[in-house]
C-alpha positions in Angstrom: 175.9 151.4 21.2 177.4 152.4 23.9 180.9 151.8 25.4 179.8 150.3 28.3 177.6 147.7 25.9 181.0 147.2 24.0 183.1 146.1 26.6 180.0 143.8 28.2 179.8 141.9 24.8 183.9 141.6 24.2 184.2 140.0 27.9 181.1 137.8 27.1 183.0 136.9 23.5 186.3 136.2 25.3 184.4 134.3 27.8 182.5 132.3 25.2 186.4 131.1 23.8 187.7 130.6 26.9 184.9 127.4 27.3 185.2 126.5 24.0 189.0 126.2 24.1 188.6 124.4 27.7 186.1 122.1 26.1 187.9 121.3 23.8 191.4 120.5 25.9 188.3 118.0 27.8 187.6 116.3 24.6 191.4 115.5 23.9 192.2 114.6 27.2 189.0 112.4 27.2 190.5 110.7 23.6 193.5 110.0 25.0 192.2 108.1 27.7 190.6 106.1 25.7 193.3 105.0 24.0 195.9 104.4 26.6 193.4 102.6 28.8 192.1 103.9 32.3 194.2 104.0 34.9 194.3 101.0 37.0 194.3 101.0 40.5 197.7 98.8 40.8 201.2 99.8 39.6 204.6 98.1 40.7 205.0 97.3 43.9 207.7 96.6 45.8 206.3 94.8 49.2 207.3 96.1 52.2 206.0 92.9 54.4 206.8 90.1 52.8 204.3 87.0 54.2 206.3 83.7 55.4 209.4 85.5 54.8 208.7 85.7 51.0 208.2 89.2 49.5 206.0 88.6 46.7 206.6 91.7 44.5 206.6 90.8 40.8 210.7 90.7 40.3 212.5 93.3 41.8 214.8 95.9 39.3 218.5 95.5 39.6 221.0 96.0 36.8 222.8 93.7 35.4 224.7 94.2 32.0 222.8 92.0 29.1 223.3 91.7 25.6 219.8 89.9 24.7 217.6 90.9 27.7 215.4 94.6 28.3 215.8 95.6 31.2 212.8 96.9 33.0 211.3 100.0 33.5 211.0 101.3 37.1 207.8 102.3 36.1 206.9 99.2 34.0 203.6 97.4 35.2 202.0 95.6 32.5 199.0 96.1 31.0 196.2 93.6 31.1 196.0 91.5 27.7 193.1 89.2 27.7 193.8 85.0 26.9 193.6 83.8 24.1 190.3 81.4 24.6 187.5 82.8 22.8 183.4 81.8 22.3 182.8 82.1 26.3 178.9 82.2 26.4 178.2 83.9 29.2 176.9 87.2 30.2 179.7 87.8 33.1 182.6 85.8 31.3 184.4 83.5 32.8 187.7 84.1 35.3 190.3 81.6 36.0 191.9 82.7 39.4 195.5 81.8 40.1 197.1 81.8 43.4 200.4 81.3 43.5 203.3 80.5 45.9 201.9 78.3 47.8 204.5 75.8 49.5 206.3 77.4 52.6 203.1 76.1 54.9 199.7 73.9 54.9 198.7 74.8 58.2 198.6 78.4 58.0 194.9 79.9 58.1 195.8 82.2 55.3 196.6 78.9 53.1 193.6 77.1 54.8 191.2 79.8 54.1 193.0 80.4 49.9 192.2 76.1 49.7 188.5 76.4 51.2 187.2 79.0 48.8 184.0 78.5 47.1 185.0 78.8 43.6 187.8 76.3 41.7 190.9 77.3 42.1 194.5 76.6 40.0 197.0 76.7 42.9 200.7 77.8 41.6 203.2 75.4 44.2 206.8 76.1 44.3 208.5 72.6 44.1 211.2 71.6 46.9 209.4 73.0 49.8 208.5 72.2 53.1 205.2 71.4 52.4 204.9 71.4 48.4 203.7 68.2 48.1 201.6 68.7 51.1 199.6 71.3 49.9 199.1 69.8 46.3 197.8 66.6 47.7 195.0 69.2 49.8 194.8 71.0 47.3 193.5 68.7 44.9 191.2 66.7 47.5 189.2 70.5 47.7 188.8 69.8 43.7 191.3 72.7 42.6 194.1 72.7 40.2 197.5 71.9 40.7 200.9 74.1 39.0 204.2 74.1 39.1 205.2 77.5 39.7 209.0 76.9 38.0 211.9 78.7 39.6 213.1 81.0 36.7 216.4 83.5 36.7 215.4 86.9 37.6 216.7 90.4 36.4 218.1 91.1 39.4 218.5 89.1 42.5 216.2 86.6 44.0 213.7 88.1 46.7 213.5 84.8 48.1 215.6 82.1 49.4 215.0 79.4 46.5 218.6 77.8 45.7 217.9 76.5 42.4 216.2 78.4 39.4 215.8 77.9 35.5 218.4 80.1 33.8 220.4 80.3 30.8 223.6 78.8 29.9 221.7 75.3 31.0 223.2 72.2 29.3 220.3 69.6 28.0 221.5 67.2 31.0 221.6 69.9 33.3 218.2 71.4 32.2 216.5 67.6 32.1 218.0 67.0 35.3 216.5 70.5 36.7 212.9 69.4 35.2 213.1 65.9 36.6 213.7 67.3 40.3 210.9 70.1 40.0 208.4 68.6 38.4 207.3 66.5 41.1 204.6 67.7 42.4 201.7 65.5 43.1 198.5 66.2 40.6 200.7 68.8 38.4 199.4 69.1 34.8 200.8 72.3 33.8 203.5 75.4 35.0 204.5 78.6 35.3 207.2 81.3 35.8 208.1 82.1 39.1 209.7 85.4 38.7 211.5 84.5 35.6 211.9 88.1 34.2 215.9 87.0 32.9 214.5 83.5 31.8 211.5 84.1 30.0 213.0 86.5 27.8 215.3 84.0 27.2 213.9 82.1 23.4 216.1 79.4 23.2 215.6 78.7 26.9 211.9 78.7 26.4 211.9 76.7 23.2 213.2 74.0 25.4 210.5 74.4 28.1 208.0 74.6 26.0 209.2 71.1 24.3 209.3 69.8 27.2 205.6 70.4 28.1 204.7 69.6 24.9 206.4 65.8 25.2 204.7 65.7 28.7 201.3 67.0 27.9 201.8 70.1 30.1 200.0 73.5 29.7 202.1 76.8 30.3 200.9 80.1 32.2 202.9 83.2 31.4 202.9 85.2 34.6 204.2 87.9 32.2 206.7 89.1 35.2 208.4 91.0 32.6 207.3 92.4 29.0 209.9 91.1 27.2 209.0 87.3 27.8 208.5 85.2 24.9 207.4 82.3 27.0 203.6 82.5 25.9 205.2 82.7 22.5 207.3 79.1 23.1 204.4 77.2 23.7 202.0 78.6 21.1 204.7 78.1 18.4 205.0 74.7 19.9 201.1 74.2 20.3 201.1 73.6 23.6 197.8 74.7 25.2 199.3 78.4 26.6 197.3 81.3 28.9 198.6 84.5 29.9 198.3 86.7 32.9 195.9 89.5 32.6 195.6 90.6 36.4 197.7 90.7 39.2 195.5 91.0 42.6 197.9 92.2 45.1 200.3 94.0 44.1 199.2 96.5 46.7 197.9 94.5 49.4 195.0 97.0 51.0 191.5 95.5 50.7 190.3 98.5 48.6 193.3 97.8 45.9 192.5 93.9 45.6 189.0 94.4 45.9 189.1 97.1 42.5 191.9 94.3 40.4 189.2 91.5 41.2 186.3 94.3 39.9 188.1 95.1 36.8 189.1 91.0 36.7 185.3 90.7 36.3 184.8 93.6 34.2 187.4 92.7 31.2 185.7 89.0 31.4 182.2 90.8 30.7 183.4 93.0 27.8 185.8 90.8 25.9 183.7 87.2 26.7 187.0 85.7 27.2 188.9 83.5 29.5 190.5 86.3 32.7 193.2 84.8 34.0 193.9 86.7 37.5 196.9 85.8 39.7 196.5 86.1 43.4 199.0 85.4 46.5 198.4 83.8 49.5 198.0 87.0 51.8 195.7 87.5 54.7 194.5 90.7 52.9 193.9 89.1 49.7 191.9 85.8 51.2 190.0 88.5 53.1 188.5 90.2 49.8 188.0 87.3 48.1 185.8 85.5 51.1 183.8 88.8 51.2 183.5 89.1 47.5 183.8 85.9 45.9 180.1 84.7 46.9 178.4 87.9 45.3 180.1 87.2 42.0 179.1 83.9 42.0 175.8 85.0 42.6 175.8 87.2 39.7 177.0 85.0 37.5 180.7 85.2 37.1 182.2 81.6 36.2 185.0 81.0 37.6 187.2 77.7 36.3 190.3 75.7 36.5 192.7 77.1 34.4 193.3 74.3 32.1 189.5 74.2 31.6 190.0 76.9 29.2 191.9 75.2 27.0 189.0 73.0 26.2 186.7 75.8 25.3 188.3 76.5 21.6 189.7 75.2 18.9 190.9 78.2 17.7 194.9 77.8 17.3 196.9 81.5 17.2 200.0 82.4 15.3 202.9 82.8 17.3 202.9 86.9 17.5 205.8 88.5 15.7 207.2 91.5 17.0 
């Protein structure tokens, strides 16, 4: 053999390790993937152009010193975790969409547009605003779902201008009184945390709220502003018909973001056959989407359903999740 044949068939033998060790880096990377989920195409975001003066960001990150609250992550955006309603027969799955915040206007477009889509809708309304009861009373003429979208104690401070809030340190007079004023709203039968990421890691303070939907016949949506909450927790422990957030919308408000959270909204509903619960905001980006996209699905198949339909598709009753 010669030398030159020698040195062809090392380089040929080096190269032949060199793609088996890249292959094999591929096949690790590729596991890990799979494990950790693929990357989403939303993250936490901190709106730069807040719509009717209200930045709608999930609550924004500000220390303050806590004995039994996490704080936060600046990185932190939660992963997706499907609701707990199972036996959904149906090939695309079945999406309850959310949008929330409604309350600062009824005359808008944007709200007008959000209030004449062609699917059912559960509309989140902040209590005490200009035109709260307003847009509860149209929204449930259109045949969508009225929420109370609860004031709750934040992190850090408020992003908006709201004067009164759920929070700790509440005495059962002050808290009753609190619920009796913001639980108004024409048509509610149920509520979630607005912001909230203090409150709703808060047991004690959730207990109570869940009690109090429980005595009222109220279901509970955990916006899951934070990953520390324990509010989805309260009310199953409680038995209180309880959904979590899986997808927010709009946290980034181009089209081509919204568009890929509704996709992947519609995806997880086809692979786990369960109740999606997606939460939206009253944007003109976001209404744009969902008018262009909204009849296609519907077309397809997807089902999408009032949010406390859900609660009537199982019987199934969870443990209360021990961490």
């Amino acid at each position: 053999m010669s030398g030159r044949t020698r040195i062809r068939r090392r380089i040929q033998l080096l190269l032949a390790l060199n793609i088996v060790v890249i292959a094999g880096l591929v096949i690790l990377l590729f596991v890990n993937w799979l494990r950790t989920g693929a990357p989403r195409a939303s993250g936490v975001q901190v709106s730069s152009a807040p719509a009717n003066g209200v930045a709608y960001a999930e609550d924004r990150l500000k220390s303050r010193p806590r004995t039994h609250i996490r704080q936060t992550p600046a990185s932190y955006f939660p992963r997706s975790q499907p609701s707990r309603v199972r036996s959904l027969a149906t090939k695309h799955g079945h999406i309850a969409l959310v949008i929330d915040d409604f309350g600062f206007s009824l005359t808008s477009s944007t709200v007008q547009g959000m209030l004449d889509l062609p699917v059912p809708l559960t509309t989140g309304i902040i209590p005490g605003l200009a035109a709260s009861d307003a847009v509860a009373n149209a929204s449930y003429s259109r045949g969508h779902e009225i929420l109370v979208h609860l004031p709750m104690e934040p992190l850090g401070d408020r992003y908006d201008t709201l004067e009164s809030e759920l929070h700790a340190g509440m005495t059962a007079s002050q808290f009753a009184a609190f619920m009796d004023t913001m639980t108004t709203v024409p048509h509610a039968t149920g509520l979630s945390n607005h912001q909230g990421s203090a409150a709703t890691q808060d047991r004690e303070l959730m207990d109570r709220l869940a009690d109090w939907c429980s005595r009222h016949d109220w279901y509970i949506l955990d916006s899951i502003t934070h990953p520390g909450s324990v509010l989805y927790r309260a009310a199953t422990a409680a038995n209180v018909p309880a959904f979590r957030r899986d997808i927010f919308l709009d946290h980034y408000q181009e089209p081509d973001s919204i568009r890929a959270q509704l996709r992947a909204a519609v995806e997880l509903a086809e692979k786990r056959k369960e109740l999606v619960v997606v939460i939206g905001h009253p944007r003109a980006s976001t209404l744009q989407v969902l008018q262009e996209d909204l009849p296609g699905l519907v077309e397809q198949g997807v089902r999408f359903m009032r949010l406390r339909e859900g609660s009537t598709l199982t019987t199934e009753k969870l443990a209360v999740e021990v961490r």
